[in-house]
Rosetta silent file (secondary structure, phi, psi, omega in degrees, C-alpha in Angstrom):
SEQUENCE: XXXXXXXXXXXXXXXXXXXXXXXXXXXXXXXXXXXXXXXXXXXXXXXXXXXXXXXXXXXXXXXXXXXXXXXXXXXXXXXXXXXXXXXXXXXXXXXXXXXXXXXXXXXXXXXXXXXXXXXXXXXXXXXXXXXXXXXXXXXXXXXXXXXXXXXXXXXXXXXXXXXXXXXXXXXXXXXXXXXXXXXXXXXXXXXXXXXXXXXXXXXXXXXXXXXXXXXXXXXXXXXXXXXXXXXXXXXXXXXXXXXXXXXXXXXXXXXXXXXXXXXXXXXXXXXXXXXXXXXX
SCORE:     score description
SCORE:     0.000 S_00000001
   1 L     0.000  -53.414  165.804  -11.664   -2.171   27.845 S_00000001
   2 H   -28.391  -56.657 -173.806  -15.151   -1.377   29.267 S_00000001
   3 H   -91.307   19.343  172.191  -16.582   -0.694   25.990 S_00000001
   4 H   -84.073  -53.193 -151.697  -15.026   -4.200   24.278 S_00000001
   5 H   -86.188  -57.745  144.217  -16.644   -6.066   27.049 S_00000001
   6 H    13.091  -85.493 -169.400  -20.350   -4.419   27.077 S_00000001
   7 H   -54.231  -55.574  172.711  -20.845   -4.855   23.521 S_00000001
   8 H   -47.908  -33.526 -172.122  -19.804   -9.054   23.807 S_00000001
   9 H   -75.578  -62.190  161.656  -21.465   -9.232   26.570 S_00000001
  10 H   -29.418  -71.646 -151.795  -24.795   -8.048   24.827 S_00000001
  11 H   -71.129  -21.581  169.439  -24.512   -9.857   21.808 S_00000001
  12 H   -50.069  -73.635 -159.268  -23.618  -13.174   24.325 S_00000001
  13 H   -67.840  -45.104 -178.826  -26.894  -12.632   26.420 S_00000001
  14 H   -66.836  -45.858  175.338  -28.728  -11.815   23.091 S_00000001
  15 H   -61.965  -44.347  174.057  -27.692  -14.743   20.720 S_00000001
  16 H  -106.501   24.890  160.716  -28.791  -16.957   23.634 S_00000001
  17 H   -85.233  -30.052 -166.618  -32.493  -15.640   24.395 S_00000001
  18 H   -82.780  -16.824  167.403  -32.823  -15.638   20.381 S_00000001
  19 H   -46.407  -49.087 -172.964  -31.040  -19.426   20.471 S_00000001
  20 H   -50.359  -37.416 -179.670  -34.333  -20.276   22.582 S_00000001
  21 H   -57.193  -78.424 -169.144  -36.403  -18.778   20.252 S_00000001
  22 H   -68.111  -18.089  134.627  -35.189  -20.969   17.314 S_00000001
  23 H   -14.438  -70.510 -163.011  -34.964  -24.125   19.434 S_00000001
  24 L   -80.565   39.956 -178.223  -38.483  -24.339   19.369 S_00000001
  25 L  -137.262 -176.987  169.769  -38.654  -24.364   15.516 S_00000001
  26 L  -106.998  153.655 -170.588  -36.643  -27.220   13.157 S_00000001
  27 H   -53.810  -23.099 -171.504  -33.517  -26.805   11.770 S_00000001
  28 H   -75.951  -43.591 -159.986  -35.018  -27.077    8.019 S_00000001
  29 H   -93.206   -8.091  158.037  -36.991  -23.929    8.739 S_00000001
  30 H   -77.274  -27.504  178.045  -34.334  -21.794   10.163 S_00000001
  31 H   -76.275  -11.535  175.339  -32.016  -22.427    7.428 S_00000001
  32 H   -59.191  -50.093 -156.436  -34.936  -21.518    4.877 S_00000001
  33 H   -67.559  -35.629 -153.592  -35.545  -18.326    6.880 S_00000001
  34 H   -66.794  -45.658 -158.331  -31.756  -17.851    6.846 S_00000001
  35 H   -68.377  -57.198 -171.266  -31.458  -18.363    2.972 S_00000001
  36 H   -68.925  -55.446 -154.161  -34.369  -16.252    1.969 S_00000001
  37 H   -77.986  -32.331  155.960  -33.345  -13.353    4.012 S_00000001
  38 H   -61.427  -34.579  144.165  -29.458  -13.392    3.128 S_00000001
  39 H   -96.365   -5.016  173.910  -29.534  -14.024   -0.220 S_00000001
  40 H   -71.735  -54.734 -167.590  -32.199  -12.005   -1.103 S_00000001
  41 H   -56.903  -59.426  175.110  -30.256   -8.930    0.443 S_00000001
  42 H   -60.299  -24.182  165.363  -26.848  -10.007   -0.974 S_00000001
  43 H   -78.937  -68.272 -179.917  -28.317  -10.724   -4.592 S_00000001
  44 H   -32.341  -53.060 -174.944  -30.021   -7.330   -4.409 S_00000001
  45 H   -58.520  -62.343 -176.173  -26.738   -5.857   -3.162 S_00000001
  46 H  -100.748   37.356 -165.563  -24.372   -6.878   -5.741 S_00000001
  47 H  -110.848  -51.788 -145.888  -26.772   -6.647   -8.584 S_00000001
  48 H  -105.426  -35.673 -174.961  -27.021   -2.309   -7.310 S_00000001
  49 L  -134.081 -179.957 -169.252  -23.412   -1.794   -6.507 S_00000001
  50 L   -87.764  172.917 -143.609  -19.708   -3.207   -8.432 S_00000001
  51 L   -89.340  -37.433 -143.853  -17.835   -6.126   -6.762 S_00000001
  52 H   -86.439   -3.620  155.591  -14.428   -3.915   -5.771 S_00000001
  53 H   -88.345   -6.371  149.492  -16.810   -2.019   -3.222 S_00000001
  54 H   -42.287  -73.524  154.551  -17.580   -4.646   -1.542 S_00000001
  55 H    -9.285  -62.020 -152.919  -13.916   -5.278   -1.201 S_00000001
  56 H   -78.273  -48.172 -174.303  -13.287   -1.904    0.149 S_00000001
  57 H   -85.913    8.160  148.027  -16.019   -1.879    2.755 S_00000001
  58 H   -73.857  -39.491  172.500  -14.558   -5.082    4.174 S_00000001
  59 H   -86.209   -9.067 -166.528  -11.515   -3.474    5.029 S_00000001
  60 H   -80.062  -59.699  152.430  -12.962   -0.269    6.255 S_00000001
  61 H   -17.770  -42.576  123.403  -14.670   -2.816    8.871 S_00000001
  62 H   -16.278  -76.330  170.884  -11.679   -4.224    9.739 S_00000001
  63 H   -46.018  -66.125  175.025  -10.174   -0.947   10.359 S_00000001
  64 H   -47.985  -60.180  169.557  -12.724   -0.300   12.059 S_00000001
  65 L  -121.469   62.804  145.667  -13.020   -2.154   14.698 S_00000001
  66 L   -79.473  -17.750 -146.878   -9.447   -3.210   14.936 S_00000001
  67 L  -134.993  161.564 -178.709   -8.332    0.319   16.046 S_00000001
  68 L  -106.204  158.200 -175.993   -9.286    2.442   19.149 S_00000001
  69 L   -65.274  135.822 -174.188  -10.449    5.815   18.713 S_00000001
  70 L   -41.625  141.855  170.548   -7.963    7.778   16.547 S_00000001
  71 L   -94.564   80.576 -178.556   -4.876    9.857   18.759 S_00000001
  72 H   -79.666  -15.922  176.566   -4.864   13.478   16.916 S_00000001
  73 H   -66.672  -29.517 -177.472   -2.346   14.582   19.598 S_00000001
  74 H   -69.021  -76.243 -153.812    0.165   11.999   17.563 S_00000001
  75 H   -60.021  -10.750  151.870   -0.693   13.373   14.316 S_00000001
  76 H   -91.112  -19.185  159.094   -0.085   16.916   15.763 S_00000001
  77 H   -74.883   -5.036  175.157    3.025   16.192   17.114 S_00000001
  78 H   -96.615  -42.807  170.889    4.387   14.929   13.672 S_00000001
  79 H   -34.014  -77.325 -128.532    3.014   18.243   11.961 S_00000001
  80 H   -76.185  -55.085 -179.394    4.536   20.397   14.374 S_00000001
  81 H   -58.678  -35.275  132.195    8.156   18.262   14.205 S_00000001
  82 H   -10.035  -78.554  168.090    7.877   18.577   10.673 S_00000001
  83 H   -58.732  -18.076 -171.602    7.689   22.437   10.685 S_00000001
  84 H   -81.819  -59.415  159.973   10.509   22.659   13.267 S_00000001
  85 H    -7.917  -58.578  165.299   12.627   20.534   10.358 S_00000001
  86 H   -55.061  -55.615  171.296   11.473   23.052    7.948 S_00000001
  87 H  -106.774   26.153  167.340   12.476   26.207    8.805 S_00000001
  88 H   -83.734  -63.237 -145.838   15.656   24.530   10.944 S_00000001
  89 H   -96.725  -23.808 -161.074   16.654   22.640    8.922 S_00000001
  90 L    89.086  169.464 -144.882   15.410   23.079    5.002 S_00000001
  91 H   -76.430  -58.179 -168.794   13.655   21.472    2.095 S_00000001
  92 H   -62.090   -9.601  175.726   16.564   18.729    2.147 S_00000001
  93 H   -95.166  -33.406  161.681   15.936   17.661    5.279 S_00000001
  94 H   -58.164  -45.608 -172.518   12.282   17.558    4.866 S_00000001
  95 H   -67.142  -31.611 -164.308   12.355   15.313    2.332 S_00000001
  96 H   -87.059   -8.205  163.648   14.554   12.892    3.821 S_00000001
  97 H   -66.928  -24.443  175.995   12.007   13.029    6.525 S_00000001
  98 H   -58.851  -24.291 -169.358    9.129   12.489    4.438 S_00000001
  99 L   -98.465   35.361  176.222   10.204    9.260    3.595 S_00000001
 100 L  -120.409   20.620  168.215    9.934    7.825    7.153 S_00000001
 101 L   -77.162  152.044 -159.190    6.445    8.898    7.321 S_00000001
 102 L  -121.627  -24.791  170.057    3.836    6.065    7.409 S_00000001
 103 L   -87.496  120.732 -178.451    0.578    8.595    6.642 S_00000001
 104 H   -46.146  -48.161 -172.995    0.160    8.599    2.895 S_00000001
 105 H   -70.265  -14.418 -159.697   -1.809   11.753    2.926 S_00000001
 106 H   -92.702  -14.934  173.235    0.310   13.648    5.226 S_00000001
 107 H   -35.461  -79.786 -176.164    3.332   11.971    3.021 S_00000001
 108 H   -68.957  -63.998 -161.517    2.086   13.753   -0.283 S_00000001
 109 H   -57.461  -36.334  167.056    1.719   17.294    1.272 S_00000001
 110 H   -50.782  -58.174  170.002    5.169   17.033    2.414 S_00000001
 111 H   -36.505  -57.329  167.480    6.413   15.779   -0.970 S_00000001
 112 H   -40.116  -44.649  178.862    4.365   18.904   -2.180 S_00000001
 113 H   -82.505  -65.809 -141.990    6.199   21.532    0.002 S_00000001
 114 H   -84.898  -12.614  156.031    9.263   20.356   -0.337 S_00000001
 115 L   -75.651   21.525  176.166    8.647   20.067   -4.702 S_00000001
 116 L    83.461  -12.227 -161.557    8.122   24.132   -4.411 S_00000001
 117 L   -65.207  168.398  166.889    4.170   24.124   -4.988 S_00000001
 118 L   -94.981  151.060 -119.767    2.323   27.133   -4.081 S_00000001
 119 H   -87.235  -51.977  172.566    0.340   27.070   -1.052 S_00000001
 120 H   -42.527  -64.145 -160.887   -3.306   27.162   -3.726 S_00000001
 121 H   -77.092  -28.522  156.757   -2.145   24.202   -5.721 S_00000001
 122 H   -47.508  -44.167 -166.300   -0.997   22.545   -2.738 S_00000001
 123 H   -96.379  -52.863 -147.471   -4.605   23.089   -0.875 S_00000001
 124 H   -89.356  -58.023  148.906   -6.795   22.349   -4.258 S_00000001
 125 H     3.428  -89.032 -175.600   -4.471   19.007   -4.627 S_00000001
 126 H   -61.887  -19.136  177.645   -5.271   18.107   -1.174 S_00000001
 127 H   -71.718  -37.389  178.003   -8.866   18.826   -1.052 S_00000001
 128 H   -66.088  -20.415  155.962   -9.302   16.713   -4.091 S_00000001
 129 H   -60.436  -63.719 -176.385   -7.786   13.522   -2.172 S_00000001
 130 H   -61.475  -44.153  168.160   -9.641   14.426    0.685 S_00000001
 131 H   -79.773   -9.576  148.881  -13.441   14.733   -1.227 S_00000001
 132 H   -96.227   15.905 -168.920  -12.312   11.466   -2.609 S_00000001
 133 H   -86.979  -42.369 -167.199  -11.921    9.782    0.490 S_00000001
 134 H   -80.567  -27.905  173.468  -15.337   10.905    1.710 S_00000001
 135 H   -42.841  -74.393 -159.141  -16.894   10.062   -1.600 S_00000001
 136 H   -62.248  -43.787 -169.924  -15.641    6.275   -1.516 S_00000001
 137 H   -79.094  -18.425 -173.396  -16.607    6.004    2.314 S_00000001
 138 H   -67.646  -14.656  168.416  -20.184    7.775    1.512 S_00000001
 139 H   -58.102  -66.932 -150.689  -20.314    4.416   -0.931 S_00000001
 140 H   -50.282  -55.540  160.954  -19.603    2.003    1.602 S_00000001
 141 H    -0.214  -60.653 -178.147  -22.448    3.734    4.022 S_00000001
 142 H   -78.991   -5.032 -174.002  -24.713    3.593    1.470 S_00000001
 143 H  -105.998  -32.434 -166.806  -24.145    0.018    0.806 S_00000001
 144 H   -98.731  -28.851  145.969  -24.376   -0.708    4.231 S_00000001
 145 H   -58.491  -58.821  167.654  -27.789    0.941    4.685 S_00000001
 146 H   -44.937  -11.960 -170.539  -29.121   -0.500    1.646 S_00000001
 147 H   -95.691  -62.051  178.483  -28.655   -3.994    3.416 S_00000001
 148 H   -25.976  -50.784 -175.737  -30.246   -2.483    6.887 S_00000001
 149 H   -58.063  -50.091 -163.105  -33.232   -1.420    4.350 S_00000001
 150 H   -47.742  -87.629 -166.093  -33.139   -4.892    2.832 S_00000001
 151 H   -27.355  -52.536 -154.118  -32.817   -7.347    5.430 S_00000001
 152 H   -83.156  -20.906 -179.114  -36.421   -6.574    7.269 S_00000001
 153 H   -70.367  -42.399 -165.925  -38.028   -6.557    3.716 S_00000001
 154 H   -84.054  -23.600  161.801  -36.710   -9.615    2.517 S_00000001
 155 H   -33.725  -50.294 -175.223  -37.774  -10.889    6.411 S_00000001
 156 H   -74.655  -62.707  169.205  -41.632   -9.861    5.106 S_00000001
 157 H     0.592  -99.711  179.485  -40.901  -11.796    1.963 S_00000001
 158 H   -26.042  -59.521 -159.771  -40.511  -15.187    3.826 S_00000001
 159 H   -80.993    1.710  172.445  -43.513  -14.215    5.729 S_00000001
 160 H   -76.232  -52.730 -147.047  -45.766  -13.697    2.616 S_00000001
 161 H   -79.489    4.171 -179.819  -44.252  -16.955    1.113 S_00000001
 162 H  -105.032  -42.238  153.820  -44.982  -19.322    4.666 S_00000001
 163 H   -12.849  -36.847 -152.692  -48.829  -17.236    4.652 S_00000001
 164 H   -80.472  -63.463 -166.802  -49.158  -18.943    0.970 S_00000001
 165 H   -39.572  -43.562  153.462  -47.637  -22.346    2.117 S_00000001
 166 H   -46.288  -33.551 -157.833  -50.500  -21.941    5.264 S_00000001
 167 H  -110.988  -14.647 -179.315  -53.027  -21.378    3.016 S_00000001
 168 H   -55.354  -59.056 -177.482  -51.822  -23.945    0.697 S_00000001
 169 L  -105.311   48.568  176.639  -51.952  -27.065    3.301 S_00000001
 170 L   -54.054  -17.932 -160.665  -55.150  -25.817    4.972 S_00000001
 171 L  -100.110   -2.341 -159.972  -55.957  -29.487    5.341 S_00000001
 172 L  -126.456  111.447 -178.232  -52.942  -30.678    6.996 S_00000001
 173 H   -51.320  -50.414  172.814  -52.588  -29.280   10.647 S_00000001
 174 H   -55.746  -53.818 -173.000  -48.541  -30.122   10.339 S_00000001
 175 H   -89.234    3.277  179.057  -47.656  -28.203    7.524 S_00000001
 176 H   -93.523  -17.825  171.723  -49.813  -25.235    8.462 S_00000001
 177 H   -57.949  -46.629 -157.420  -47.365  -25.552   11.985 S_00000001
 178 H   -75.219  -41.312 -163.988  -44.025  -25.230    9.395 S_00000001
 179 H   -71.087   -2.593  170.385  -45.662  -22.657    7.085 S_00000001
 180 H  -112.749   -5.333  140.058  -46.169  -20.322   10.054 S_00000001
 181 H   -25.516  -93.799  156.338  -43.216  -21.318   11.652 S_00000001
 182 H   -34.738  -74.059 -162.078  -41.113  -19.741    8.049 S_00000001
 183 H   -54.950  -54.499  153.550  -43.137  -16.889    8.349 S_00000001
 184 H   -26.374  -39.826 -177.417  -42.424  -15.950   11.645 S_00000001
 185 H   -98.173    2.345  166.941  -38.615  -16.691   11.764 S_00000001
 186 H   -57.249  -57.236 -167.366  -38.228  -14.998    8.637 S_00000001
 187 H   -62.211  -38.275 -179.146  -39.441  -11.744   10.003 S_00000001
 188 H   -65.049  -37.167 -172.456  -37.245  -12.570   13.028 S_00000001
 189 H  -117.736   24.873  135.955  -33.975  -12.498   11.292 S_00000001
 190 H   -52.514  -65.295 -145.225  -34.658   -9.932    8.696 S_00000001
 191 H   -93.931  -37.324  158.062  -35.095   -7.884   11.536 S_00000001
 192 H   -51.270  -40.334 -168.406  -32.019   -9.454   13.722 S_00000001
 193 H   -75.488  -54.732 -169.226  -29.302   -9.070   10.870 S_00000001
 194 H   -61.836  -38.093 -158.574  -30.577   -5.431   10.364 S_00000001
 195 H   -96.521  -53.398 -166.849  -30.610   -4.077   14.124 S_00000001
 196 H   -74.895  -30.486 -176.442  -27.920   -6.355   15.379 S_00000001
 197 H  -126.644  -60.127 -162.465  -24.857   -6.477   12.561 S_00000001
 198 H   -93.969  -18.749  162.502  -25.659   -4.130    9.891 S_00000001
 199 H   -64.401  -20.517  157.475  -26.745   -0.899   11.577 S_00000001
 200 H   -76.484  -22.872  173.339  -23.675   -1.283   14.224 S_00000001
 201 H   -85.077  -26.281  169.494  -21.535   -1.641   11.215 S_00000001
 202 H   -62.911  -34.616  177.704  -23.018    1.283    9.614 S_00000001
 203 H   -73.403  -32.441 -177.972  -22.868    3.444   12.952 S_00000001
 204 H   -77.765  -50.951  158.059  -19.104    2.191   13.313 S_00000001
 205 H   -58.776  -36.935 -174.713  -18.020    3.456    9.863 S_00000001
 206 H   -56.479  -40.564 -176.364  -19.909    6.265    9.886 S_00000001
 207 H   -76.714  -38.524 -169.772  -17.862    7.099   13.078 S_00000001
 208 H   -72.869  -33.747  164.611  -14.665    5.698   11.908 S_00000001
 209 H   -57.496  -45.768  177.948  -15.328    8.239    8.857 S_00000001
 210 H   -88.119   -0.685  158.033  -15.515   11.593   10.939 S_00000001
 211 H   -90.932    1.994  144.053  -12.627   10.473   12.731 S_00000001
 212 H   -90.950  -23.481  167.161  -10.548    9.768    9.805 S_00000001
 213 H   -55.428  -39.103 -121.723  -12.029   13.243    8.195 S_00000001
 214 H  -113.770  -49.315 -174.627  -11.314   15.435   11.135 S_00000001
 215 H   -35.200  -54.061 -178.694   -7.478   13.695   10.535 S_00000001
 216 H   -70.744  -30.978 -178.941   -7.147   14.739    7.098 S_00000001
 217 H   -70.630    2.145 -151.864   -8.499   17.915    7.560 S_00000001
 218 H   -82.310  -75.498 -158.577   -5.775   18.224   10.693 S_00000001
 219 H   -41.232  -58.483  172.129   -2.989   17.523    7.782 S_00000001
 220 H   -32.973  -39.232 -176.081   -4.365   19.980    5.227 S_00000001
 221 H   -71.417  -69.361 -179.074   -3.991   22.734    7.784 S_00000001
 222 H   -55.372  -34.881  169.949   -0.269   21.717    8.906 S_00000001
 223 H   -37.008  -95.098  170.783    0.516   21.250    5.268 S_00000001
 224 H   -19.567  -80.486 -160.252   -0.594   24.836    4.120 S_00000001
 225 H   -54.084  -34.699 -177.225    0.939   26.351    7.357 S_00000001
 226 H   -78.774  -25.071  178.552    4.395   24.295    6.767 S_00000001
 227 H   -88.292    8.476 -172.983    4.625   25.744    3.165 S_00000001
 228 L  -116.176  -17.472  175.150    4.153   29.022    4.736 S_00000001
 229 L    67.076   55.313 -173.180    7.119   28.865    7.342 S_00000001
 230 L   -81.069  168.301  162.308    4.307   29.177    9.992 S_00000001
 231 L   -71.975  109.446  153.287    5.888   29.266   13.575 S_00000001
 232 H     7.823  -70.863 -153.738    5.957   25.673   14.983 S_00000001
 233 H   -77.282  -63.713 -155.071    4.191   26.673   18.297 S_00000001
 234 H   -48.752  -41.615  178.006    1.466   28.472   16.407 S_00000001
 235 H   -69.802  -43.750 -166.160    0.565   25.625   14.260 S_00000001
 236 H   -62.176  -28.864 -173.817    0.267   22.872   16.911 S_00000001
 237 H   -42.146  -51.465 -147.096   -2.001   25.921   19.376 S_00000001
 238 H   -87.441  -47.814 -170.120   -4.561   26.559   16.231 S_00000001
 239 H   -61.606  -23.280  152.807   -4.697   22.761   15.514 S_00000001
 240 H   -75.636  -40.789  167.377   -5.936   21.772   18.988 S_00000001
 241 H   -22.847  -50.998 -148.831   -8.222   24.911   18.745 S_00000001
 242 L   -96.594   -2.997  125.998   -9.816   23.529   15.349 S_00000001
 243 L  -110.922   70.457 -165.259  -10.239   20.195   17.870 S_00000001
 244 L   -74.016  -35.116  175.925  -11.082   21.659   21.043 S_00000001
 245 L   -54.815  -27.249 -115.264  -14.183   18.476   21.570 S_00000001
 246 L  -117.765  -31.102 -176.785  -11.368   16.169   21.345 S_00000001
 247 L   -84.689   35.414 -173.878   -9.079   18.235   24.393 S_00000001
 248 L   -69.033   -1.871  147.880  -11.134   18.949   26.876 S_00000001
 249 L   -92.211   23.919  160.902   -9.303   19.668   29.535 S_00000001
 250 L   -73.338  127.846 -169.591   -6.946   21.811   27.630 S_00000001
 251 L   -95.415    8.567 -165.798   -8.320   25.218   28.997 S_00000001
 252 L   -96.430   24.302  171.932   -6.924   26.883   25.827 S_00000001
 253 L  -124.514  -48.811 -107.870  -10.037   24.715   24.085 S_00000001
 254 L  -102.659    7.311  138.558  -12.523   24.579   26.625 S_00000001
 255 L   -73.984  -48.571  161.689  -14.497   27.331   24.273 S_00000001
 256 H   -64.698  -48.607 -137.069  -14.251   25.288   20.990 S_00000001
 257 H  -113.570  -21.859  151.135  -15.538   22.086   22.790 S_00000001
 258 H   -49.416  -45.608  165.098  -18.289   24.253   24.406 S_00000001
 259 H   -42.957 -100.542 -130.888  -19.191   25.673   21.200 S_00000001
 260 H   -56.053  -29.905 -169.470  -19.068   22.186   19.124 S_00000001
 261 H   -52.940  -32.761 -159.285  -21.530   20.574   22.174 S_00000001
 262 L   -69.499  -36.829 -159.917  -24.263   23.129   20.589 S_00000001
 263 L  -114.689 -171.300  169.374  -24.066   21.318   17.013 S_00000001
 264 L   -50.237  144.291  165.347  -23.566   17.872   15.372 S_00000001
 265 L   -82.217  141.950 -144.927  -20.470   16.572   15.320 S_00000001
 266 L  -161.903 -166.900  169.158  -19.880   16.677   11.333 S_00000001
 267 L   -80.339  134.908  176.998  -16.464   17.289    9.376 S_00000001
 268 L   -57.784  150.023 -151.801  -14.347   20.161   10.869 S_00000001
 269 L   -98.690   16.153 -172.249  -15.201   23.155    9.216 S_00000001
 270 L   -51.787  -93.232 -149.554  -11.217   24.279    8.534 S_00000001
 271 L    -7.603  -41.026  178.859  -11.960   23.396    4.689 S_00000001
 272 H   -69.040  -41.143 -169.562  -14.441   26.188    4.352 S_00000001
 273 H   -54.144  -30.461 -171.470  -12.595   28.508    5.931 S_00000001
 274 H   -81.535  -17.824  175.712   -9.690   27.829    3.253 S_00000001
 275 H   -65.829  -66.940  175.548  -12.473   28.076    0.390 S_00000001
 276 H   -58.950  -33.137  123.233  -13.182   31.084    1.088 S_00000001
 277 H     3.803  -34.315 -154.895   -9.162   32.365    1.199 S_00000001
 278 H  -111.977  -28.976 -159.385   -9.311   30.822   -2.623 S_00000001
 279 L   -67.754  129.496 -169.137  -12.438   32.383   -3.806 S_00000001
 280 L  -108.001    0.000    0.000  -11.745   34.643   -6.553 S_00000001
């Protein structure tokens, strides 16, 4: 709840010291500043990337901050009931469970074990799903940085073209008031749209990204290990292991989440370990 109420609270207290600011100017010259900095970014934008990404990083936004940070303890408790199903119960039983599952990826590796693949084709399969997931969000990112890049540029813009407009009506004391007036609030919300909305939406995806990565790689692992007739127990132990940051007061972690403090938090590093297993 704390960190819903923070951020509103910020952007409340911020919107109205920057209201004051824009008070003292006229309404014609904030919506200029508005125009030039917003379509210049958004013309730029869908000129450099195709329309259906656009699309896509509107719902990833959404997603984002609709949802509280992801619950990997659920998604190990479906693994693990899964495997008890498996070697209890059989293929036929699997199957009919797969189809009350609601995660697509974790869906298809079931669908996968219980079609017969081998545990390689199964693992190449999923990795290829999985490097297209990060692919499409390394788009949005990049889309979303390119505006952050933008915004403060097209911000100078405005302040070039109210400089000209200044130098233009040197004779008229009033219009050299408007043309530095545009230059100034230009600069201001080039530089508000970039700091305030799109680098928190870029920091929020970015986040929402290693926390859907860390998921899939979760699945990949329980996958493999379920087409293997792994012990139950074994799989959910090594899968809080391989997220030991996320348990810390599990003490049978409390070595992984020292370790992980040392480095970046990044994509979990099963996936190499399984590269190398395949390397021929």
């Amino acid at each position: 709840m704390l960190q819903k109420i923070l951020p509103v609270s910020g952007i409340l207290v911020f919107a109205i010291l920057s209201g004051t600011v824009t008070d003292l100017s006229s309404i014609s010259a904030n919506i200029k500043s508005n125009l030039i900095v917003l379509t210049g970014t958004l013309t730029c934008c869908i000129i450099s990337y195709p329309p259906s990404l656009f699309t896509a990083l509107f719902e990833s936004i959404c997603r984002a901050f609709s949802k509280e940070k992801k619950d990997f303890s659920q998604i190990i408790d479906e693994i693990e009931n899964l495997s008890i199903i498996k070697r209890s119960k059989g293929d036929m039983a699997l199957d009919a469970e797969s189809k009350k599952i609601d995660n697509d990826f974790l869906k298809m590796g079931v669908e996968m074990v219980v079609d017969g693949y081998d545990r390689y084709t199964i693992f190449k399969t999923l990795e290829r799903r999985y490097d297209s997931f990060l692919s499409a969000r390394r788009s949005q990112a990049e889309l979303v940085n390119t505006m952050v890049k933008l915004m403060p540029v097209f911000g100078f813009v405005g302040t070039i073209i109210g400089l000209i407009n200044v130098l233009h009506h040197m004779g008229s004391p009033e219009m050299i008031g408007k043309g530095v007036a545009m230059a100034l609030l230009t600069t201001f919300y080039g530089l508000l749209y970039a700091n305030v909305l799109a680098l928190p939406m870029s920091k929020k995806i970015t986040e929402q990204t290693r926390q859907d990565s860390i998921e899939l790689a979760l699945i990949i692992e329980g996958i493999l290990d379920i087409s293997e007739n792994v012990n139950s127990k074994l799989i959910r132990y090594r899968l809080r292991y391989c997220i030991g940051e996320f348990f810390e007061d599990d003490s049978t972690c409390a070595g992984v989440a020292v370790n992980r403090q040392k480095n970046p938090k990044e994509v979990p590093e099963m996936k190499l370990s399984l590269e190398k297993e395949y390397v021929r």
